[in-house]
C-alpha positions in Angstrom: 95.2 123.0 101.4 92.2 122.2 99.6 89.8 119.3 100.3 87.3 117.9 98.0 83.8 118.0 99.4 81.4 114.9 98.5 78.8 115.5 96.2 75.5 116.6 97.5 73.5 114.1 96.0 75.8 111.0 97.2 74.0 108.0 98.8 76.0 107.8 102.4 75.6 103.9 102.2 77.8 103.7 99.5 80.4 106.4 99.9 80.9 105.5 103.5 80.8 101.7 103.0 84.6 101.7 102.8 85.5 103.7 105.8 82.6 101.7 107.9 84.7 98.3 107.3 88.2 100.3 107.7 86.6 101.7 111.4 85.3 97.8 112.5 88.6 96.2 111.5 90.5 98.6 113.3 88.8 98.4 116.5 88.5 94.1 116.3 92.2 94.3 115.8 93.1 96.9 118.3 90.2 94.7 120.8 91.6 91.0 120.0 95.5 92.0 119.3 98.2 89.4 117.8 100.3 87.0 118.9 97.0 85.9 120.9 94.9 83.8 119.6 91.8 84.7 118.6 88.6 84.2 121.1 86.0 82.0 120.8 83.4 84.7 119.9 85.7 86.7 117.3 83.4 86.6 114.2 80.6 88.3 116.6 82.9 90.6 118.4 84.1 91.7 114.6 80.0 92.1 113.7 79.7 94.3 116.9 82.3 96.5 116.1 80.4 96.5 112.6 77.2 97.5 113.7 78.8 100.8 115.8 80.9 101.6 112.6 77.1 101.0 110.7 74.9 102.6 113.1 74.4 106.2 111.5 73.1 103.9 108.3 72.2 100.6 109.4 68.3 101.3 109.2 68.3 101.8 105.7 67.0 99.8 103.8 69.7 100.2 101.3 72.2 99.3 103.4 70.3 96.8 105.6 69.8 94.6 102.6 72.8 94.8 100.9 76.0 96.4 102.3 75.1 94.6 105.5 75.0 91.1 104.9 78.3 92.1 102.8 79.8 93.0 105.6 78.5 89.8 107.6 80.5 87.7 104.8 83.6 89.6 105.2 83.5 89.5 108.8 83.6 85.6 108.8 85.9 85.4 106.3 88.7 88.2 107.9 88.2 85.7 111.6 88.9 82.7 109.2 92.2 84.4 107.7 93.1 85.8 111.3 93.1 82.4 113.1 95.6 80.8 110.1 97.6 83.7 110.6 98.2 83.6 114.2 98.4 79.5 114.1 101.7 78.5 115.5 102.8 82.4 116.7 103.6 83.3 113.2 101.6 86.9 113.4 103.8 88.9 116.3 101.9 92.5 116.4 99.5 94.1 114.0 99.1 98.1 113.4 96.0 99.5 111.7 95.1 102.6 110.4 99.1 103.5 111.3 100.4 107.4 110.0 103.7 107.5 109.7 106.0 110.0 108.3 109.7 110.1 106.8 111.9 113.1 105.5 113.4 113.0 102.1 116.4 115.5 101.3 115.7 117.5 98.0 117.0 120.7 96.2 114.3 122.8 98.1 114.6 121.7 101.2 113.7 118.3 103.7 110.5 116.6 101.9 107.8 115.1 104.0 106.3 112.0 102.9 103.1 111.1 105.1 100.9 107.8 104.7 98.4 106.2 106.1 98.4 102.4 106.3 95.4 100.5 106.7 97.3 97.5 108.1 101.1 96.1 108.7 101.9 93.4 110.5 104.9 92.0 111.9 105.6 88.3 111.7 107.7 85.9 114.2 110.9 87.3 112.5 110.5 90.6 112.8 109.6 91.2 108.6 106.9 93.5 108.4 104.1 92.8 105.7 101.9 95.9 104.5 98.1 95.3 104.3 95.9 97.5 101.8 92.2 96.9 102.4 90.3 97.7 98.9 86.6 97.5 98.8 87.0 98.2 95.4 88.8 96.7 92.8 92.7 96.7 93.7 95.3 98.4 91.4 97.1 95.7 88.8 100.4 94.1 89.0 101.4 96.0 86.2 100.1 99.3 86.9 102.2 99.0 91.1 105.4 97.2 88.8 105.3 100.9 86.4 104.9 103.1 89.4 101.4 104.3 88.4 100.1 103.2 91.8 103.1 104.0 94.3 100.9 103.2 97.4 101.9 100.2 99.4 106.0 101.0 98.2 105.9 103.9 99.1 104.7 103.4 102.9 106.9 100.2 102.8 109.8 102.6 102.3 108.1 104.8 105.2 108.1 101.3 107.6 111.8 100.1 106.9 112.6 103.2 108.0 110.8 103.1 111.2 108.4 106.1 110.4 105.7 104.0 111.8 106.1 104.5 115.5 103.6 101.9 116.7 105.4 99.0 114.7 109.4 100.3 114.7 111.7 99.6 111.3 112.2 96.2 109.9 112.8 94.9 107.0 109.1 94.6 104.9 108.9 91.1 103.5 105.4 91.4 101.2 103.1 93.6 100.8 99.3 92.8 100.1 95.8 94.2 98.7 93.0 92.3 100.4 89.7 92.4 98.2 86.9 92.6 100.4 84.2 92.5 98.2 81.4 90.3 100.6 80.1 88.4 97.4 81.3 84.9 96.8 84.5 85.1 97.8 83.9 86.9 100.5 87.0 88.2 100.4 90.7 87.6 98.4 94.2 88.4 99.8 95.8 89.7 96.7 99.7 89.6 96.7 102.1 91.8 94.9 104.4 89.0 93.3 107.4 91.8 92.3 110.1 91.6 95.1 109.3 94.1 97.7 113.1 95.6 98.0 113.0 96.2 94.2 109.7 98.0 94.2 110.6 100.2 97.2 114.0 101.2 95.6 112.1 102.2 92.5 109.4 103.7 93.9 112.7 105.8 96.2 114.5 106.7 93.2 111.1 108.0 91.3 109.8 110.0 93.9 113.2 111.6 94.6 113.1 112.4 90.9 109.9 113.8 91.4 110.7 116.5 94.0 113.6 117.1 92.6 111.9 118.4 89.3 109.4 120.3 91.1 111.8 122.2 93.3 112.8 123.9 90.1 110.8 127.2 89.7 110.7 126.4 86.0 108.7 123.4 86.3 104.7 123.9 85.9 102.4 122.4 87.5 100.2 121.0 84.8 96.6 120.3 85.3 97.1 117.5 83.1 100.6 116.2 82.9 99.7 113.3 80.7 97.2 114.3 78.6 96.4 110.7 76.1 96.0 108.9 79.8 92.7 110.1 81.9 93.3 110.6 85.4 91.7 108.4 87.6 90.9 111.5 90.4 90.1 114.7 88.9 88.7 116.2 91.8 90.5 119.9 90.9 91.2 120.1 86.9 88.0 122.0 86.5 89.9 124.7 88.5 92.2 124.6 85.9 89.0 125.3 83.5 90.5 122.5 81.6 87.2 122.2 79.3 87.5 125.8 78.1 91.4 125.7 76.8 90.4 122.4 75.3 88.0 124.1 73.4 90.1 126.9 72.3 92.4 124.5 70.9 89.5 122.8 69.0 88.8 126.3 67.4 85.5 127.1 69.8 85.1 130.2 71.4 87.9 131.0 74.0 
């Protein structure tokens, strides 16, 4: 139960930027809920919820005169794709920040697979679509297709099952990154274009696999299971004290 800590030197104006937007989205959504339409004065009721998620930060000057006006583009651009969303009742219901939970049979014993969606919505038929907001740049089509970034299948697999609680099951129709970037565009919705059932099977099957491997008391747990590919978090190899067996292996001192 270990928890990386943030470094000590890290600006909070960038680290936080992320969960700032996450916290205003969620409370416009939860404020101006689907199927209604939005109000007249939804862009500055979405800047408002802004400057409380902002306030510990907003007088620096940092992020005064650059995350802020950022977040002022993505905030017109989120009310813009909101109000074509709910045109004609086609949005039902929206969930953000949902957990949800399901239990997986293994070797071992009942597996718990948690998430924690940023966003799924439900449209007039009852599909659900799963939203992943990325401030950053989203994973690729090939990297979700080869399983490398399992996130939006695997909490589609946790929504048709109705681990969810605040949305119910339902059959998950797309699933989405949306690029919120505040440059020019202010924003991107970003589909995954591989059929949803396919990728949530797969990404089923792999994980099954998965447990099922490491319920044997054989299997290690490898700081570095695939050593020729750099891992994109390595917030616990040096635990490991990775560096100094590398070295050994290079003939340096062990």
């Amino acid at each position: 139960k270990l928890a990386p800590l943030d470094p000590l030197d890290a600006e909070p104006d960038a680290a936080g930027y992320g969960t700032f937007i996450h916290a205003a989205l969620e409370a416009f959504i939860r404020e101006c809920p689907p199927p209604a339409p939005l109000p007249a004065d939804a862009e500055e009721r979405l800047l408002e919820h802004g400057r409380r998620a902002f306030a510990q930060v907003l007088d620096r000057p940092g992020v005064w005169a650059f995350w802020w006006p950022r977040f002022e583009r993505i905030a017109r651009w989120i009310v813009g794709v909101e109000a074509e969303r709910r045109a004609g009742g086609a949005l039902a219901a929206s969930v953000t920040e949902a957990k949800g939970e399901i239990s997986i049979p293994s070797p071992a014993g009942p597996f718990i697979l948690t998430a924690h969606a940023d966003r799924i919505d439900r449209d007039g038929q009852g599909r659900l679509l799963l939203i992943d907001y990325k401030t950053g740049a989203p994973p690729s089509e090939r990297e979700i297709v080869a399983g490398f970034a399992p996130q939006l299948p695997l909490e589609a697999l946790i929504a048709e099952a109705g681990g969810f609680k605040d949305i119910g099951p339902g059959p998950v129709a797309a699933l989405e990154h949306w690029k919120l970037g505040g440059t020019d565009p202010a924003g991107k919705i970003i589909p995954v274009k591989a059929d949803a059932g396919s990728l949530i099977a797969e990404a089923r099957q792999g994980l099954e696999t998965l447990i099922a491997t490491f319920a044997k008391p054989e299997t290690a747990y490898e700081a570095r299971p695939r050593p020729e590919q750099a891992p994109r978090f390595s917030d616990y190899e040096h635990l490991a004290r990775v560096k100094e067996w590398a070295a050994g292996e290079d003939g340096g001192d062990e």
